[in-house]
N, C-alpha and C positions, 0 to 999 in steps of 0.2 A: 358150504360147511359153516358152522354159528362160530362165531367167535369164544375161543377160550376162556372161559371164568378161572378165574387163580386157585381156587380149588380142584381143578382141572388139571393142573399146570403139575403137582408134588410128583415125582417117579416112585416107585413101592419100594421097597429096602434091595438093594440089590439093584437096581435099575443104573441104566449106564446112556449117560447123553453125550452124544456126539454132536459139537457143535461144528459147521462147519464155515463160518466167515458169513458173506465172503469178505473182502478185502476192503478197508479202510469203513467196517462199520460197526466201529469200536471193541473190535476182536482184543486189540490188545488192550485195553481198558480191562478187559474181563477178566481173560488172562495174568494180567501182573496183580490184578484183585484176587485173584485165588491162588497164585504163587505165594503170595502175599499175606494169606490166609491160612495157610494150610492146618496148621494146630488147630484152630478154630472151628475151623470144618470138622475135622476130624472127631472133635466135642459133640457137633453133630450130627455123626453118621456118615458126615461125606469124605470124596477121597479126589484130589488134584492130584495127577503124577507128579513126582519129584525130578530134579532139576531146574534147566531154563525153565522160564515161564511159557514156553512153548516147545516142545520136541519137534522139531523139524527136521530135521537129520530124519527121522522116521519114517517122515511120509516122503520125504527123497527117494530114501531107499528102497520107498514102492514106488518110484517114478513119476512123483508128485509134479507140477512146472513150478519153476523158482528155485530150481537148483543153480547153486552158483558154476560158473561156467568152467570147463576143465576139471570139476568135481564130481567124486564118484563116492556113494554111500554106502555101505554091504548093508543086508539084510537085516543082520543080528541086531542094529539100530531098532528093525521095526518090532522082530521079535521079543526085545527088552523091553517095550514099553505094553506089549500084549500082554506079557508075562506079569508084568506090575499091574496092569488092568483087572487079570482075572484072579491075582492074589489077594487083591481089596475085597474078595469074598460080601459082607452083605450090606457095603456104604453102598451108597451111591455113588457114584463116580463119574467124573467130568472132563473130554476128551476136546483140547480144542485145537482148530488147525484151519487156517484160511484157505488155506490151499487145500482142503478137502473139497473146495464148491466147485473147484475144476477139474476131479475128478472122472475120470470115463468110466463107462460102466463097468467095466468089469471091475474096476479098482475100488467101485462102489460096494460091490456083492462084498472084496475080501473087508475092506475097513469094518463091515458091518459082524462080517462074520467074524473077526479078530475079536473087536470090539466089544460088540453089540451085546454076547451073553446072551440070557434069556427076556430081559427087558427092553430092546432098542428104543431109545430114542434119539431122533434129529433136529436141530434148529437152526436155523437162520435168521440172516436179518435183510431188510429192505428198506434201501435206504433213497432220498428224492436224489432227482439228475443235477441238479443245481449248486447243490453240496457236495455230491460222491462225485464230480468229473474233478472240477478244479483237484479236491482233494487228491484222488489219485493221480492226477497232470504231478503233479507237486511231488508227490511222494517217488515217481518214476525217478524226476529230478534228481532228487536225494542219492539216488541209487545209479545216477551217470545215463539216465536216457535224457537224452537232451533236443529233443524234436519242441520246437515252437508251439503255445497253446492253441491256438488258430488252427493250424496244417493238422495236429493230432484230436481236434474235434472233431474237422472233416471227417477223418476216418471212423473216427467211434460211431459217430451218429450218422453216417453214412449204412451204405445198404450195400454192401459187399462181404456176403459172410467170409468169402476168402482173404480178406486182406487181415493180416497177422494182429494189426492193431485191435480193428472191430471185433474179433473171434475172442481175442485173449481177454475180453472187458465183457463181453457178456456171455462165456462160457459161464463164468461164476454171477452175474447181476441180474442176468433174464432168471426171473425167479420159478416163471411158468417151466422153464426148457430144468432149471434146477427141480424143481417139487416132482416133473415128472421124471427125473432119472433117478431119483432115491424113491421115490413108493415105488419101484419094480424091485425092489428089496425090501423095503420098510413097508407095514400099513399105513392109508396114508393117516389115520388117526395117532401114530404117532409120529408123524414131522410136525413141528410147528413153524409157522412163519409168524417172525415179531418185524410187524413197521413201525421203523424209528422213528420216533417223535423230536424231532431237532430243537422240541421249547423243553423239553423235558430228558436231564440230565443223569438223573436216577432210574430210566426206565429199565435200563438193560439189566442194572446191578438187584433190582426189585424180582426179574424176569427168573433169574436165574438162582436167585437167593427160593424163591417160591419154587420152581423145581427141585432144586437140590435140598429143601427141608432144612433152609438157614433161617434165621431171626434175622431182621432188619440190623443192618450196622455191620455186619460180617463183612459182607463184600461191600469195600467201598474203593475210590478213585485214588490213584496214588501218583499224582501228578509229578513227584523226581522220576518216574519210569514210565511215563506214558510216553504214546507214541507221534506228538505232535508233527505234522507236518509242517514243510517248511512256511515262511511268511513268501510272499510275491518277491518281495527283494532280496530276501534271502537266497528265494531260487535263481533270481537274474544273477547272482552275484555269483551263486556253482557256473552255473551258464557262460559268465562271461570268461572263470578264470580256467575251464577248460577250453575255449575256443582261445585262451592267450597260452594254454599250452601247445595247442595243436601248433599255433600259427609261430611259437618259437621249436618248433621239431621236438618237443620230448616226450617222448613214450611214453605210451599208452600207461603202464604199471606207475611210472613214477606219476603221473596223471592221477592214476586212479586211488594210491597212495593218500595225493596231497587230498584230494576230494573229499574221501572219508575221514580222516582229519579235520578238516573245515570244518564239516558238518556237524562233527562230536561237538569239536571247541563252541560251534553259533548253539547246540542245542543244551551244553552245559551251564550258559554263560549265564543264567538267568536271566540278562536283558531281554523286555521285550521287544518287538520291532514295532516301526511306527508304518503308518499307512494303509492301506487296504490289504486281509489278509491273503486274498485270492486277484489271480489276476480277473480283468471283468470280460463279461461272457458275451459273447459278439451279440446282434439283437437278433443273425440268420440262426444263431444254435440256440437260443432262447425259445425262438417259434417253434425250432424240431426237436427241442424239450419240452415241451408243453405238447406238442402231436403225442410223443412216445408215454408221457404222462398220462394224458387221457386214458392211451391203449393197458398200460398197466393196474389204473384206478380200478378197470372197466376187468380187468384181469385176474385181479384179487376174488369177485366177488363168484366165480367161477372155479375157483382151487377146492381140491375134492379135501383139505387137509385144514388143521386147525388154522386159526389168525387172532392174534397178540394186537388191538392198535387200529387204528382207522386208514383206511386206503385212503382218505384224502391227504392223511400228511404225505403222500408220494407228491403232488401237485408243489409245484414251486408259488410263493409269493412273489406279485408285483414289487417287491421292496425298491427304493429308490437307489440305485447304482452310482458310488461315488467314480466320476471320473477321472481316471491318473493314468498319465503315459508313461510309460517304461523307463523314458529321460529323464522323470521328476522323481523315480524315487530313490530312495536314499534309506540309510542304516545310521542308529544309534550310534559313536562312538563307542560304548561296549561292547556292541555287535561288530565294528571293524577292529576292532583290536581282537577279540576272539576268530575271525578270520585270517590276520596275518599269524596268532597262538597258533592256530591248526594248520598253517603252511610248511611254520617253522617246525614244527613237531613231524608234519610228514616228511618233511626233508632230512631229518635227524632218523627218522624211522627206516628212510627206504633205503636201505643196503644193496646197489647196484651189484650183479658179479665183476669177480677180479677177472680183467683180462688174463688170458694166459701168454705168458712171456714166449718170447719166438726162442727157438732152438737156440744156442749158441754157436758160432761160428767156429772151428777149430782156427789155430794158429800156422801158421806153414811154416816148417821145419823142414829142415836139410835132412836129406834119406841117409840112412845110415852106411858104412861100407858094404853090408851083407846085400841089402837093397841096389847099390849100385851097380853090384856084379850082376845082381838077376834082372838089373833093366840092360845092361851091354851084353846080356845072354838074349836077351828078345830081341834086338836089333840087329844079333848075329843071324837068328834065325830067319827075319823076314829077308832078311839079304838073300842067303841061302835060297831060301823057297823063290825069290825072284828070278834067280840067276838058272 
């Protein structure tokens, strides 16, 4: 299939794009640009559903993975936002959700059908191994998985589609196994796949702006709400202060508590951190980044469906890898001071239940006279019955 020209790209009045992640490849960059936008849009012809800057609750409540755990979402979530979809009558309208990429099929036919209207289109992104692992290592982090980067590369770039890790990472990133479960729904002429150009900042916001029949300057980066991932020591630093919770006994909630706390407090703080942002990439995962590289370069050019962007930026650079051990690194003074903010805040936050008090004991009281005849009436009577 030829690559996309940006004339290409516009959807017709009424067309509805469903974007679908996947995950940490600047979905939410786009997102908080068109939340952020929406008057704008609106000026020209287009339509971002209202609220968050994402409905997720929506696609939970079709069974989407990324629900929070012990959480359950009723329907009417998905139905609201259908209903807001097909009332936008003749914008265009722009549907995003990372967790659409992990989708099963069947959950695929209804999104589209919900969705899609008379116009469907779908997009993704593809993004290189080199930047989308760490990123995602990190982002897990943030969110209380706390598996070491080493042991969780194993798995990903391992060859076990059963192992939870590998499956859950390239259900949504193998883009071939993605293009092919949305065209059994979609033509594939309208999926587009755009590869991320990691030198170039503006591409998504450009990608999307030309779909949606914006002027340049609409959608742009709105870095108090984006979605940075943590720094390397930022993550060591979640890392270590849950493993000094485990290792003093306190539960899991008040754990989990203090953690998203942190995390606010380090990502409000504006300091930024010092040192290398990603941990560095062993040189065995490097090689079998660059194997699985080739196979995807080699992969693009075989997709029955459009492409946004050059297969080679999927190929990682030689770049020179600063060396730093886990022991050397260290945080800003603004950055620990916003750590112990968000301890002190979750600890203020977390409301343990009130024990419930034990019964109280009655007092022993002398039996009254009426009581003491009918206890020397029972004693008559076992007499009696003995005798």
């Amino acid at each position: 299939m030829p690559h996309a020209a940006p004339d290409d790209l516009l959807l017709p009045a009424g067309g509805r794009l469903i974007h679908i992640g996947p995950h940490k490849t600047g979905t939410t960059a786009i997102q908080v640009a068109m939340s952020s936008a929406r008057d704008d849009m609106a000026a020209h012809g287009a339509y971002y559903p209202k609220g968050p800057f994402r409905r997720r609750k929506a696609g939970w409540a079709l069974g989407l993975p990324g629900k929070p755990p012990g959480r359950e979402f009723p329907i009417r979530h998905w139905e609201q936002l259908v209903a807001e979809v097909r009332e936008a009558g003749a914008a265009r309208v722009c549907v995003s959700d990372e967790n659409f990429a992990r989708a099963k099929p069947d959950v695929v036919a209804r999104i589209v059908d919900d969705l899609g209207g008379e116009e469907p289109r779908v997009v993704a992104v593809a993004r290189r191994l080199d930047r989308l692992l760490p990123s995602l290592w990190q982002e897990r982090v943030k969110w209380g998985k706390l598996e070491d980067f080493e042991p969780w590369l194993e798995r990903v770039l391992g060859d076990d589609p059963d192992d939870r890790q590998h499956r859950d990472l390239w259900q949504g990133h193998d883009f071939v196994g993605l293009v092919d479960r949305w065209t059994q729904v979609v033509d594939p002429e309208r999926f587009t796949l755009v590869i991320g150009d990691e030198s170039d900042r503006d591409q998504l916001f450009r990608v999307f702006s030309q779909m949606l029949g914006l002027p340049p300057g609409v959608l742009k980066p709105d870095l108090t709400r984006s979605n940075h991932s943590l720094s390397w020591s930022e993550s060591e630093v979640i890392r270590s202060l849950r493993d000094l919770y485990e290792d003093n006994g306190w539960s899991a909630p008040y754990a989990a508590a203090n953690i998203h706390h942190v995390v606010d407090a380090l990502r409000a703080s504006g300091v930024r951190p010092t040192g290398p942002r990603t941990p560095p990439i062993p040189a065995w995962a490097l090689d079998r980044m660059r194997e699985i590289s080739d196979q995807r370069v080699a992969a693009v050019a075989s997709l029955p469906v459009p492409v946004i962007g050059d297969a080679e930026s999927l190929r990682q650079t030689d770049e020179p890898v600063e060396q730093v051990r886990v022991e050397d690194l260290s945080l800003p003074l603004g950055l620990v001071t916003a750590v112990v903010e968000g301890a002190l805040r979750g600890e203020r936050s977390f409301d343990p239940p009130t024990p419930t008090p034990p019964a109280p004991v009655p007092e022993p009281r002398e039996p009254s006279g009426r009581e003491w005849l009918r206890i020397g009436a029972r004693k008559v009577r076992r007499r009696l019955s003995r005798s």
